[in-house]
C-alpha positions in Angstrom: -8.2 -13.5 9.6 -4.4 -13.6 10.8 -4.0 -16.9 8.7 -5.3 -14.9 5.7 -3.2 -11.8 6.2 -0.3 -14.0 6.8 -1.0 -16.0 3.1 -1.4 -12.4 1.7 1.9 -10.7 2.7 3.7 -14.1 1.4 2.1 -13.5 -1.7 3.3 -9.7 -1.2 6.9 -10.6 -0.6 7.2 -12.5 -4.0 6.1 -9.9 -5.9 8.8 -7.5 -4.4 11.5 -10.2 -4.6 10.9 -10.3 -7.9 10.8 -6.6 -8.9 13.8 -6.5 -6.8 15.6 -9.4 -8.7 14.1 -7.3 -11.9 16.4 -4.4 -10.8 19.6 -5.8 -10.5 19.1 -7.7 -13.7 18.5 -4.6 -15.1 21.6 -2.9 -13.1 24.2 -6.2 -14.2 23.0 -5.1 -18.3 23.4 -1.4 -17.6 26.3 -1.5 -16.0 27.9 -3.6 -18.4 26.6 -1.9 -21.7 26.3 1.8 -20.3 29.6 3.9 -19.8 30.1 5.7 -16.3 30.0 9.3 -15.2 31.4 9.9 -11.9 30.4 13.3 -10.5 30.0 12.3 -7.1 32.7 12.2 -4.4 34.6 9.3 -3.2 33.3 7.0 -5.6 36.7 5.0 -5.9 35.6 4.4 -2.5 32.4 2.7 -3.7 34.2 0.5 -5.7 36.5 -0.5 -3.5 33.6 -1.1 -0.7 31.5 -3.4 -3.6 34.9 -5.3 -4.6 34.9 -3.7 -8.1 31.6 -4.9 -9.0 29.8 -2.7 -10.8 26.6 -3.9 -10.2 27.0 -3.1 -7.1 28.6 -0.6 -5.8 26.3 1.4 -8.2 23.8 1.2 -5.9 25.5 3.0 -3.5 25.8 6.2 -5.6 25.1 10.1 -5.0 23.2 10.6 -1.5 24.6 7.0 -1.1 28.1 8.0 -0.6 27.1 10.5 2.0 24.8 7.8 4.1 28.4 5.2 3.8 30.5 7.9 5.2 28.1 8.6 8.2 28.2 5.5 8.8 31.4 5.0 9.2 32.8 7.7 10.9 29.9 10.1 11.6 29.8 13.5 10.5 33.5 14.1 9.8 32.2 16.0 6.2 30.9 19.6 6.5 27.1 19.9 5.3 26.8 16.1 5.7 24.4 17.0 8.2 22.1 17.8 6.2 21.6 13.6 6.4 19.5 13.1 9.5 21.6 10.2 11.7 19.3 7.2 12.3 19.5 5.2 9.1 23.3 5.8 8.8 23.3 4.4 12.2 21.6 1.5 11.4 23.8 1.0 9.0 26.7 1.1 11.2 25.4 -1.3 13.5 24.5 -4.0 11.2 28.3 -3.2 9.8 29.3 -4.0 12.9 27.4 -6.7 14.4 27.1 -8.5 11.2 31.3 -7.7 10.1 30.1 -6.7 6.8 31.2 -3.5 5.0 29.5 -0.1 5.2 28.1 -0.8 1.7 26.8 -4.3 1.9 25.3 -2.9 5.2 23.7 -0.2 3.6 22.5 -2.4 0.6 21.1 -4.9 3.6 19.2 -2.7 5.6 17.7 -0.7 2.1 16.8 -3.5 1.1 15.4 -5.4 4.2 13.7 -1.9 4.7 12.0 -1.6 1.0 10.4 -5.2 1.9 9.1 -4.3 5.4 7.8 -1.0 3.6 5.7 -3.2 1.4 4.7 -5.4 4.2 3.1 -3.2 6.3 1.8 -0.8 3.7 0.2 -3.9 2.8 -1.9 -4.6 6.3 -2.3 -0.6 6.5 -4.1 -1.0 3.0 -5.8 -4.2 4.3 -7.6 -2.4 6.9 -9.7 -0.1 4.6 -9.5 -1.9 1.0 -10.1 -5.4 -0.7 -7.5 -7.4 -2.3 -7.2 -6.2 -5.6 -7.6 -2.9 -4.5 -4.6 -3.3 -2.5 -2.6 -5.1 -4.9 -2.5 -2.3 -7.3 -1.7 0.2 -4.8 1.5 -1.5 -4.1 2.3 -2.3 -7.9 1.8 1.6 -8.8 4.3 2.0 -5.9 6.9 -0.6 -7.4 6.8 0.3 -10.9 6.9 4.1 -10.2 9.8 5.9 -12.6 12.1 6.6 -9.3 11.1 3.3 -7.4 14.7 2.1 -8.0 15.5 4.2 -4.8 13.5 2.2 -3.2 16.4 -0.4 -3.6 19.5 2.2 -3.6 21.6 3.4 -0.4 19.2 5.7 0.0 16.7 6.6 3.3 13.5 6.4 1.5 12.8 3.0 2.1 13.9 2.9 5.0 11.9 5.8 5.7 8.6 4.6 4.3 8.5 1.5 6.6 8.9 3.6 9.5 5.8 5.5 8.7 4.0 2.9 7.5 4.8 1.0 11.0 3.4 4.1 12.8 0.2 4.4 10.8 -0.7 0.9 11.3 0.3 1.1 15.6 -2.2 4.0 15.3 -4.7 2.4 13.0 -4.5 -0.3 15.7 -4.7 1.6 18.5 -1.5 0.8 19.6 -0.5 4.7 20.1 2.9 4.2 22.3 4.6 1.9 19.7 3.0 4.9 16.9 4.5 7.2 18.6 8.3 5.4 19.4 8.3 4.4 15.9 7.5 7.9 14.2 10.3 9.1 16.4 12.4 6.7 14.6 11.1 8.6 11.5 11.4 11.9 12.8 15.1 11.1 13.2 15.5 9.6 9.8 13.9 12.5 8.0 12.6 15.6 8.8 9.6 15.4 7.2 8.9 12.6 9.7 7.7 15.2 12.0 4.1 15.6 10.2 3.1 12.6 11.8 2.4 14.5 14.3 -0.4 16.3 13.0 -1.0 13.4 10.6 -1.6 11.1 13.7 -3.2 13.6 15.9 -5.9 13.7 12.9 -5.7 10.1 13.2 -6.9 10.5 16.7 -9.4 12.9 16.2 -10.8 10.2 13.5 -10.5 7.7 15.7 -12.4 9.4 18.8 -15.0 10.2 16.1 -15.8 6.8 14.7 -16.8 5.9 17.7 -19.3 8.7 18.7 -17.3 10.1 20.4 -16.0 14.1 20.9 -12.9 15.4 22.4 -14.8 17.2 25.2 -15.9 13.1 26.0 -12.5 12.0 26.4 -11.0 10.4 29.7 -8.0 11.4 31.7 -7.0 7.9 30.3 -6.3 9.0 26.8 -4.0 10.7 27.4 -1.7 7.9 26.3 -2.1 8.7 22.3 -1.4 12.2 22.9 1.7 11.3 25.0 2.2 9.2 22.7 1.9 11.7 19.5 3.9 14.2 21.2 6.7 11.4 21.5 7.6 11.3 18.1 9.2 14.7 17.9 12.1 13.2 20.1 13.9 12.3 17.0 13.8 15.6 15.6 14.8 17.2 19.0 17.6 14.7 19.7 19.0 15.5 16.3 18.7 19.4 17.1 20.9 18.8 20.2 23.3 17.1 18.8 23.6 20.1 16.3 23.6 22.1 18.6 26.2 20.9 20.9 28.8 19.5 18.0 28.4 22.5 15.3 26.8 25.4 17.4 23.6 25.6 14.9 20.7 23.4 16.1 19.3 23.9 12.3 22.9 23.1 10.9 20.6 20.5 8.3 19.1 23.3 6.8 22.0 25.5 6.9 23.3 22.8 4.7 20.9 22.5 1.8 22.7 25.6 0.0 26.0 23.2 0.0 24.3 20.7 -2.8 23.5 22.9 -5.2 20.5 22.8 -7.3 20.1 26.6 -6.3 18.6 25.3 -2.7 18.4 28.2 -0.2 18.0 28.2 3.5 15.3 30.7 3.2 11.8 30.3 2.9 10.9 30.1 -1.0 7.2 30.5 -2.2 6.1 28.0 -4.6 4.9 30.3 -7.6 8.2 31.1 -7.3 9.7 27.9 -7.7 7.2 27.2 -10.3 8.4 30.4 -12.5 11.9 29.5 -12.5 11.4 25.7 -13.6 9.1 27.7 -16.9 11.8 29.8 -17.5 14.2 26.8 -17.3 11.9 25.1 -20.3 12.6 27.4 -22.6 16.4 27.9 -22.0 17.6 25.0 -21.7 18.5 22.2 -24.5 15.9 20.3 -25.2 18.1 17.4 -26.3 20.3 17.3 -23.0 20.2 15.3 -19.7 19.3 18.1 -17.8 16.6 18.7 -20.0 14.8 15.5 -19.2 15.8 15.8 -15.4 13.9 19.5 -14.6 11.0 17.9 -17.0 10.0 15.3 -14.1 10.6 17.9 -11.3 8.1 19.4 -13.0 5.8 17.1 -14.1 6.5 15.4 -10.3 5.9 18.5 -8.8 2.7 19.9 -10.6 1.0 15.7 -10.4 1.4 15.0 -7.2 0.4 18.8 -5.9 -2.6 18.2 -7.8 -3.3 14.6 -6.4 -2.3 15.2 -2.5 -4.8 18.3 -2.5 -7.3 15.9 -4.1 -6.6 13.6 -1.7 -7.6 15.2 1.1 -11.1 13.7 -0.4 -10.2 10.3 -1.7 -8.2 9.3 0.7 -8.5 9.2 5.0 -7.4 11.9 6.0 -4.2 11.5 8.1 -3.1 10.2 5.2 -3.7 13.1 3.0 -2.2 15.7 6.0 0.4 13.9 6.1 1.2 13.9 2.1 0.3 17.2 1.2 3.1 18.5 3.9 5.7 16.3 2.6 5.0 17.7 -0.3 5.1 21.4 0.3 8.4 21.1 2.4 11.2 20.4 0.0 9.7 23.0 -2.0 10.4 25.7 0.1 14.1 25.0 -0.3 13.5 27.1 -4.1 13.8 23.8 -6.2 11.8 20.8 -7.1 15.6 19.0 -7.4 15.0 15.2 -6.2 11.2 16.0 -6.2 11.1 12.7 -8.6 12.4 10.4 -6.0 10.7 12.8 -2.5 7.0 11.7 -3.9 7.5 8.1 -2.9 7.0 8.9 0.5 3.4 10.5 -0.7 1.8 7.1 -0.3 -1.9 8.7 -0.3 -1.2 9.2 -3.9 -0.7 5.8 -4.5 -3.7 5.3 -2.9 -5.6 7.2 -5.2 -3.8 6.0 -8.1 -4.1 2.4 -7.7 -7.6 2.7 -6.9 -8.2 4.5 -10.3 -6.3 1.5 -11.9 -8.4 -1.4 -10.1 -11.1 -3.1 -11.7 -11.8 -5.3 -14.7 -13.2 -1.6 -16.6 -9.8 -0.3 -16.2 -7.6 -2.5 -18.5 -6.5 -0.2 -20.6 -5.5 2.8 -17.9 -3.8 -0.2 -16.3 -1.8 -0.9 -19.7 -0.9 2.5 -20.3 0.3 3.2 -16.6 2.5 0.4 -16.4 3.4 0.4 -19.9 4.8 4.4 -19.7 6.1 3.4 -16.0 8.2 0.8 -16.6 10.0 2.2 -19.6 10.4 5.2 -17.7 11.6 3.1 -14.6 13.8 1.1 -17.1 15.7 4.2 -18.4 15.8 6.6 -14.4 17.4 2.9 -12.9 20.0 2.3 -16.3 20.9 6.4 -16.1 21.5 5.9 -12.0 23.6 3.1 -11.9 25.7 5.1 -14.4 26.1 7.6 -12.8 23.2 10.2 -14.4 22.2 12.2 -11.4 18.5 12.0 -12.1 17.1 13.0 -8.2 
């Protein structure tokens, strides 16, 4: 069985070396044909990091620049810390260790961290699903329209395998390495912190699987709840720090006002959010940029609220707890800004998605998924590397 597995995930890596070769390819023509914007701060810094290669530095735009400067010299920028510290600090010590530059760091571990994602979302998949199955989880993943993050200086990759790595320590039973590495998460992104109920369902799954109820549990199990409770360390850690360096132990949500996109600190309802993003569609030109931006916020937002609340029945269960409330958080912020590029981390929908695809009945949803998807993955990567804020 380990032979097998171990054939499969080779098979698994060539298919995202390729997509990732696929990128830059795509980034060395759009950055050659397509004419730069450059809204973002420091970007002569970027260039000067990627040696004036376009094709490169690129990928270190937006959030990117944020992430570098973290990385180098911690968080010297107000509202910065709205960036939680643990993939900026990987960064810093691969920069270090490896006496490479903040942004070949950066590109490194994203990288690195986009092919361990697919790894081990590939044995987490194994465990419930069949081959093909599994393979079209992972391609609907890939060729999703914002997947070129995946591959940016961005955390969501990065991200991703963390809580892929915990699911599959739980999955296995292995609940203190679950709970170390979801404290990774937990200090990598704050929605990190619903593995905690997300694995504490896993438990309760677990425990009932095996005929078992809570009331028949041992003193000795108390290790996955130790364990569960252990990923919140991240968070806390993070809190302190706040806490101690800027007097506000919340200073990262203190800071969403500072990047616009009418964020708020303040708890917004999502009928709300949902009103504003209608009355957005009728004001704003339908030919423009922007136009086509708030269209998948809102398309991303209204799909995958749709598909995590269904998937609380197509999908296990942890899974689905943990989606739907990565889902509903960035919302609350007033804006479904970046909601294109926050759903990758809603892997249940994936789930669901690829399994509607497999099957030799399902040609044509297959062609018209990938078809539409890779256009539209085509055009988000070429307006990025140009410096288009798309999410």
């Amino acid at each position: 069985m380990k032979k097998l597995l171990r054939s499969e995930i080779q098979s698994v890596i060539k298919i995202t070396f390729w997509w990732r070769i696929g990128l830059f390819l795509l980034g060395l023509i759009s950055t050659s044909l397509i004419g730069f914007l450059f809204p973002y701060p420091s970007f002569q810094r970027l260039i000067e990091l990627g040696n004036g290669i376009p094709s490169i530095w690129s990928w270190g735009g937006f959030d990117g620049v944020h992430y570098l400067t973290i990385s180098e010299s911690g968080y010297v920028a107000d509202f910065t810390q709205a960036f939680f510290p643990f993939f900026p600090w990987v960064i810093g010590m691969v920069s270090k260790y490896l006496s490479l530059n903040s942004l070949y760091s950066a590109l490194l571990v994203g990288n690195l961290s986009s092919l361990i994602a697919v790894c081990l979302f590939w044995s987490l998949l194994r465990i419930d699903f069949k081959i093909d199955q599994s393979r079209q989880i992972i391609l609907c993943l890939l060729f999703f329209p914002t997947a070129f993050f995946l591959g940016a200086v961005y955390g969501e990759a990065f991200f991703l395998s963390l809580v892929f790595g915990s699911f599959l320590a739980a999955r296995k039973k292995q609940w203190w390495l679950a709970g170390v590495i979801g404290a990774m998460a937990t200090g990598t992104r704050f929605v990190g912190i619903f593995l905690i109920p997300a694995l504490a369902v896993e438990y309760w799954l677990q425990l009932k699987e095996s005929g078992k109820s809570i009331g028949q549990v041992k003193f000795s199990s108390i290790i996955p709840v130790a364990s569960i409770c252990v990923v919140s360390i991240g968070l806390i850690a993070y809190m302190i720090y706040s806490k101690q360096h800027f007097n506000d132990s919340l200073k990262f949500i203190h800071s969403q006002p500072a990047f616009g996109a009418s964020r708020s600190d303040k708890i917004i309802l999502l009928y709300q959010v949902f009103w504003r993003y209608v009355k957005m569609s009728v004001t704003v030109d339908f030919f423009s940029l922007l136009y086509y931006r708030i269209s998948m916020e809102m398309i991303s937002a209204v799909s995958f609220l749709i598909l995590s609340s269904i998937s609380f029945k197509k999908t296990r269960l942890s899974y689905a707890v943990f989606g739907f409330l990565s889902f509903l958080t960035p919302t609350l912020t007033g804006t479904f800004s970046s909601m294109p590029r926050y759903v990758l981390v809603m892997f249940p929908v994936f789930i669901m998605i690829g399994s509607w695809l497999n099957g030799e009945n399902h040609k044509l949803r297959r062609w018209v998924y990938y078809s539409v998807s890779t256009v539209l993955l085509a055009i988000n990567t070429m307006l990025f590397l140009g410096g288009r804020f798309l999410a």
